[in-house]
N, C-alpha and C positions, 0 to 999 in steps of 0.2 A: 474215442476216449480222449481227454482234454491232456495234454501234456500239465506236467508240474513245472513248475518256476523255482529258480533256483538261485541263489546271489553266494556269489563269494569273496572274501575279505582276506587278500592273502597279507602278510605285515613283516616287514623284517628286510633277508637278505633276499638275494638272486634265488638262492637251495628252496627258500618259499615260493618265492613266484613258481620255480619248474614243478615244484610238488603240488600245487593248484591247478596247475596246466593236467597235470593225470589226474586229480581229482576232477576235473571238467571232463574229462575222457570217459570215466566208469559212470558219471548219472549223466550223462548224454547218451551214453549209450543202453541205459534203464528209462529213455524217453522222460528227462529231466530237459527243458531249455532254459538259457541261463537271463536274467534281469537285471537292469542296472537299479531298479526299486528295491528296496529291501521292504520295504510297505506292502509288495503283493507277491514275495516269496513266500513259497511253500514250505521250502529249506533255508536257512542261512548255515553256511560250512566259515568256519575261520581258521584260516591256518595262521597257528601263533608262531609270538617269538616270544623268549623268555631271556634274552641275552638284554635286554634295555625295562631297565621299569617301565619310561615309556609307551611301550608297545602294548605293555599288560592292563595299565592304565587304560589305553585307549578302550581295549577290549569291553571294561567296565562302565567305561563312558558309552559304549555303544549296546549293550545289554541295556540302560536305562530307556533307553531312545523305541528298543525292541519293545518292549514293556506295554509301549502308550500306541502299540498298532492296534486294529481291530481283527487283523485276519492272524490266530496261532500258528507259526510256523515252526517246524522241526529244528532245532538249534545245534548244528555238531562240530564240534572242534577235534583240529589234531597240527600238525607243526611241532615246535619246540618248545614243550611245557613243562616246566621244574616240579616235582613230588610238591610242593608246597603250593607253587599255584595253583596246579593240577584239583585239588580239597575245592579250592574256592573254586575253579570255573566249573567242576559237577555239578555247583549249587544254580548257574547257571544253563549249561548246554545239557540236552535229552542225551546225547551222547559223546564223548572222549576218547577216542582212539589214536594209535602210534600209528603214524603213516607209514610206515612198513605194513600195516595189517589192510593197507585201501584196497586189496583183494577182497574182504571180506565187508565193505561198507555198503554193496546189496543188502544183505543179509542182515544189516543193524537198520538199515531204514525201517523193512519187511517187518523187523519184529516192535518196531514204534508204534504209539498209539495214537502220532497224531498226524504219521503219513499211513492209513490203512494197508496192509497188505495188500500186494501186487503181486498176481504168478509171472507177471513179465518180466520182475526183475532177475540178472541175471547174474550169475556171479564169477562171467567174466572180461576181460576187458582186450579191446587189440592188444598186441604185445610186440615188442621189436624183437626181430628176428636174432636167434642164439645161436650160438653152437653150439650149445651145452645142453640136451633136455634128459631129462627122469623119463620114465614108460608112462608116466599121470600126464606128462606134459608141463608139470613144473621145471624150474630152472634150478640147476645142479649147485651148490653154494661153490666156487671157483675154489674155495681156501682146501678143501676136502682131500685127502687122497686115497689111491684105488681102496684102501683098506677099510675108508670111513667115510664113502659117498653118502649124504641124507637127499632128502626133498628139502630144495630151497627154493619158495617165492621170493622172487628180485621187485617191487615194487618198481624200481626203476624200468623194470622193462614195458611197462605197461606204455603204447606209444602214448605223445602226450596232445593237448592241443593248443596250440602256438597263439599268444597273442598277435599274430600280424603272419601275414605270408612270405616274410622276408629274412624274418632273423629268430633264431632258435637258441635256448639254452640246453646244452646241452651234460647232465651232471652225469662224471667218470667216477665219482665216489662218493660214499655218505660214512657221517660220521667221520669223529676225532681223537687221535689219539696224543694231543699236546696237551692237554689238561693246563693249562694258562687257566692262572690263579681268578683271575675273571670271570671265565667266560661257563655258560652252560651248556654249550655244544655235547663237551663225551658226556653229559650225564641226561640229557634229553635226545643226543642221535645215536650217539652210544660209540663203538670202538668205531675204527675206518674199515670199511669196508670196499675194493676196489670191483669197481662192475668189471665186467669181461671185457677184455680187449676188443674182438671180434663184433660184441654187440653192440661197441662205441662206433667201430669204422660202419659197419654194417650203420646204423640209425645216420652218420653224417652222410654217406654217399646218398641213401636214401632224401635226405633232407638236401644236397644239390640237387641229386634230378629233379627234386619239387621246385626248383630254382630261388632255393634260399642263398641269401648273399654274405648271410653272418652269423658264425657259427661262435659260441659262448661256451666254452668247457669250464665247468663249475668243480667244484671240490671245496672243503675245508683248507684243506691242501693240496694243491695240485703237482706240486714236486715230489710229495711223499708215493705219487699213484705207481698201485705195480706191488709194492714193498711188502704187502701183507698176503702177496700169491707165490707160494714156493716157484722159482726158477722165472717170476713173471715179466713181462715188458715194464720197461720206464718210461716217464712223461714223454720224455726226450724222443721214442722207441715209438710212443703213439703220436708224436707233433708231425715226426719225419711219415709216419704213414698216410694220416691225414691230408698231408701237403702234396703226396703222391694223386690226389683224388683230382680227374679231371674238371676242370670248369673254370669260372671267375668269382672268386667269394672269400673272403675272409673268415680269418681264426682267431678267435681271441679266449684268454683266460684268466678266470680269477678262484680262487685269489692264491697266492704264493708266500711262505713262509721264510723269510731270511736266513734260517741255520738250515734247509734244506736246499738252496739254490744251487747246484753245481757248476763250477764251472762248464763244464763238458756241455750245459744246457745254454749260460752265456753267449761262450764262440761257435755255437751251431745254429744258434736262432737267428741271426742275421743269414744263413743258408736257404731259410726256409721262405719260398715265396708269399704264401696267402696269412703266412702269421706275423699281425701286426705290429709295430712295434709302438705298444704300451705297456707298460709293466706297472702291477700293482702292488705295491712291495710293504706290507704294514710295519709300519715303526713299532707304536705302540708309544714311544717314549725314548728320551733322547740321554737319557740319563741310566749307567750301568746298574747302580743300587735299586733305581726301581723295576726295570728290565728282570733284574733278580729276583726281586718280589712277584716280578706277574708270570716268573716260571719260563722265561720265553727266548730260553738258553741259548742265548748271543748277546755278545757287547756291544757298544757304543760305536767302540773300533770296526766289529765286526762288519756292524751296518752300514758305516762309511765305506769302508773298502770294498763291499759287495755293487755300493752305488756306483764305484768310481769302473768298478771293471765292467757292470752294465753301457757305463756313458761311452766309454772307450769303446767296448767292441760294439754296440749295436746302432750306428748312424742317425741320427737325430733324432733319437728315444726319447718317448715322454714318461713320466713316472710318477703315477702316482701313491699316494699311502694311506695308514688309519691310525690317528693318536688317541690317546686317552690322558687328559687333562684331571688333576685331580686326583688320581691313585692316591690310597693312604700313603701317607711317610713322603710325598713328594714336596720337598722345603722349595723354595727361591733358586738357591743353586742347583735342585733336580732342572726343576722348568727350563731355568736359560739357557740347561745343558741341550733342552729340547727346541729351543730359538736357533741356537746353533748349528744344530743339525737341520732345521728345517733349511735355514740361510745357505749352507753348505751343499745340501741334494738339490737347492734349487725345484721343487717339487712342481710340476703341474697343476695337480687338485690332491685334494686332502681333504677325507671324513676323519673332522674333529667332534670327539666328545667327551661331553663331561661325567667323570668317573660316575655312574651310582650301582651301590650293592644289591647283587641278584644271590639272595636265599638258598642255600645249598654249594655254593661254591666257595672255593676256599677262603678267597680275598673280604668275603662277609665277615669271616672272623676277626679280620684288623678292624680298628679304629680306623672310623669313614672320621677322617680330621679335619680335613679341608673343606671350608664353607662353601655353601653353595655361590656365594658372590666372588669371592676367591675363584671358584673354576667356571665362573661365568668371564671374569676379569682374565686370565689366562687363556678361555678359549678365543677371546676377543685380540688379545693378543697375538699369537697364533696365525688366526685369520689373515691379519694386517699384516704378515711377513709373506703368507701365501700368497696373497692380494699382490705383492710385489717382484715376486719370481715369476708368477704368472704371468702377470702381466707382461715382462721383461722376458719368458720365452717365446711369448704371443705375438709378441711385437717382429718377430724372427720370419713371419708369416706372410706378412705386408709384403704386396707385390707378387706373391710369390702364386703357381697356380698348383692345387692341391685338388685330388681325388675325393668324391664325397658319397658318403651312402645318404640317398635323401630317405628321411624318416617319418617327416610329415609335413605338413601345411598348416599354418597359423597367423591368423591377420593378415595376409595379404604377402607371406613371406614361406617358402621354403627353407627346411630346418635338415641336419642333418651332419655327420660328424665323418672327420678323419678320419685313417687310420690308425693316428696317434692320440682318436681317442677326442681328438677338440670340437666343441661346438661349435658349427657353423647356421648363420643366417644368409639366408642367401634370395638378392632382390634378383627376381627372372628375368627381370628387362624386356626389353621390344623385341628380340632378337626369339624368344621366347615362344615355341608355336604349340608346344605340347600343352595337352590338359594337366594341371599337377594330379591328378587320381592316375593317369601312365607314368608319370619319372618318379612317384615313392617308391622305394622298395630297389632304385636301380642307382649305379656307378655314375657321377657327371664331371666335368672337368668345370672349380672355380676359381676364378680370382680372386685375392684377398687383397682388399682396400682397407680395413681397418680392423684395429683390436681393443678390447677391452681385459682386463684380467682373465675373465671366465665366459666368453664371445669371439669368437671371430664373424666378418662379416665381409660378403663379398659377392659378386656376379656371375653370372650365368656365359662360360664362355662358349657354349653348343648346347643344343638342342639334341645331340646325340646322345645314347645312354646305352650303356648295359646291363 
């Protein structure tokens, strides 16, 4: 029997990409293989976002394109879709499912009319080992107690399959409970929900001895993890266990919320060997009045002094953030209040964007004021002060010999990044005896010859790797 073809379109943050990697998992393992054609898929799967119009746009853009194939393939969507987008993309996809339910996406194929039924497929998928099981074999929901155990499927545990054999995302929770006036998260992931301790340490040991070198803990918030398990572990509780894990590999995580940083988490992170020191710390905005507005209960102040005790205790910390340019009510003196701050934290890298209204969330109800040219003109602004911190930490680099995870190969050059997170270009030189399909994926010592804002660039001082 002929395997099916399968293409997937995952759009948005890191949370999609990992929720695509199990979605790859359960029709691989229903003898689905996957296609970089969408022309001679049998399936196209999209995992949405609904946090940026333009992500939803694309979508649309890309149903026209489906349209003008000659081969009909099964269309199914799931990710992060708003009640209002949701209406319009049924008019498009045969099917729409919550990815918490990708347990049950055998079973929505099976009953489609333009993948025929299959007794092969199966309805169920590997699964990362728990401590916590039901007598069905299902996973126990963590939050429960003795009095009120149910049957809970953890979609998360479903193992996933990794774009590359080197570095792993790996998400310790789903869902949000900041309701930021913005965004669609709690109303398309729904409340936070924290996965099991056990089954987080368990999936990363697991993912060293496969000899991954970089390990990605994900979350909406990854400070808040723990907080919604009576008596549970903290961020803090899982970073120090993790770093217990024998090997050579890095930890890193995103993304982290400003009114939940602890200290307790600042002066212990420099403790901690395999976690890197990058910090992604979203602004949002530099100005209290509209901070206020996007719900995202912290100050101006607050976020200054959270940067300064970062710099201080963590040794050449890099830091990056996410603005949003153009919130309603943001006048002249909100923005410079947000130049300010940029100038001030000195920032590494920085996802800027330009405010636009996503449908169901509360910030739709203000007056969208500010022009489109206005928060083009501001993001551009913005940029050019980034462009200059950058640069000016980059520059800090030159000379200097720094550890690199190499990523890939492109045009004649080796790529691959910090620990703190910086781009590296890196020429192999003469000295150079490996094949580059052996040093991706492993540790090399470079020298740094030069910088650009958003580049470093530098040489190969061995041929040794780990």
């Amino acid at each position: 029997m002929n395997k099916k073809k399968y293409y997937l379109l995952p759009l948005g943050c890191a949370q999609n990409i990992s929720d695509a990697e199990r979605v790859s998992t359960v029709l691989e393992e229903n003898r689905f293989v996957i296609t970089s054609d969408e022309s001679e898929a049998d399936l196209i799967c999209v995992i949405a976002c609904s946090v940026r119009q333009s992500a939803i746009d694309r979508i649309y853009g890309r149903s026209k394109i489906w349209g003008k194939y000659k081969k009909k393939s099964l269309k199914i969507l799931s990710g992060c879709v708003l009640p209002k987008d949701r209406k319009k993309m049924e008019e498009i996809f045969d099917v729409v499912f919550g990815i918490e339910s990708l347990e049950e996406l055998p079973s929505l194929i099976a009953l489609s009319s333009v993948i025929p039924a299959d007794s092969t497929l199966r309805l169920t998928a590997r699964r990362v080992e728990t401590g916590i099981q039901s007598s069905n074999g299902k996973r126990l929901d963590p939050r429960c107690g003795e009095d009120d155990k149910k049957n809970y499927f953890n979609y998360l545990s479903i193992q996933p399959k990794h774009g590359n054999t080197f570095q792993a995302l790996v998400p310790i929770s789903n869902g949000c409970n900041n309701f930021c006036s913005y965004c669609a998260v709690p109303y398309t992931r729904g409340r936070e929900v924290s996965r099991s301790f056990d089954e987080i340490v368990n999936e990363v040991k697991d993912l060293v001895k496969n000899g991954y070198k970089e390990i990605t803990l994900l979350g909406q918030n990854v400070n808040s993890y723990g907080n919604d398990i009576k008596g549970g572990k903290s961020f803090l509780d899982l970073l120090e266990e993790l770093d217990k894990i024998p090997g050579k590999f890095w930890i890193r995580f995103i993304s982290n919320h400003p009114k939940d940083f602890p200290n307790e988490l600042i002066e212990n992170l420099p403790k901690l060997e395999k976690v890197t020191p990058y910090i992604h710390l979203p602004l949002q905005s530099g100005s209290t009045k509209i901070l206020k507005g996007m719900n995202r209960k912290y100050t101006r102040k607050d976020y200054l002094t959270l940067v300064e005790k970062i710099r201080k205790n963590i040794p050449d910390v890099a830091i990056g953030t996410d603005t949003i340019v153009g919130f309603p009510g943001e006048t002249e003196k909100d923005f410079e209040k947000s130049i300010e701050v940029f100038e001030k934290s000195k920032f590494d890298m920085a996802y800027i964007a330009q405010y636009s209204p996503r449908q169901g969330t509360v910030s739709a109800r203000m007056k969208d004021d500010i022009s489109k040219e206005i928060k083009k003109q501001r993001d551009k602004k913005l940029n050019e002060v980034l462009k200059k911190t950058a640069l000016e930490n980059n520059k800090k680099y030159v000379g200097k010999e720094v550890e690199v995870l190499v990523e890939k190969e492109y045009k004649g050059f080796l790529w691959g990044r910090t620990g703190t997170y910086k781009l590296v270009k890196i020429d192999k030189g003469p000295s150079f005896v490996k094949k580059s399909g052996e040093i991706i994926g492993r540790f090399i010592k470079i020298k740094i010859k030069s910088a650009t804002p958003w580049t470093l660039s530098g040489s190969l001082l061995t041929a040794n790797s780990k």
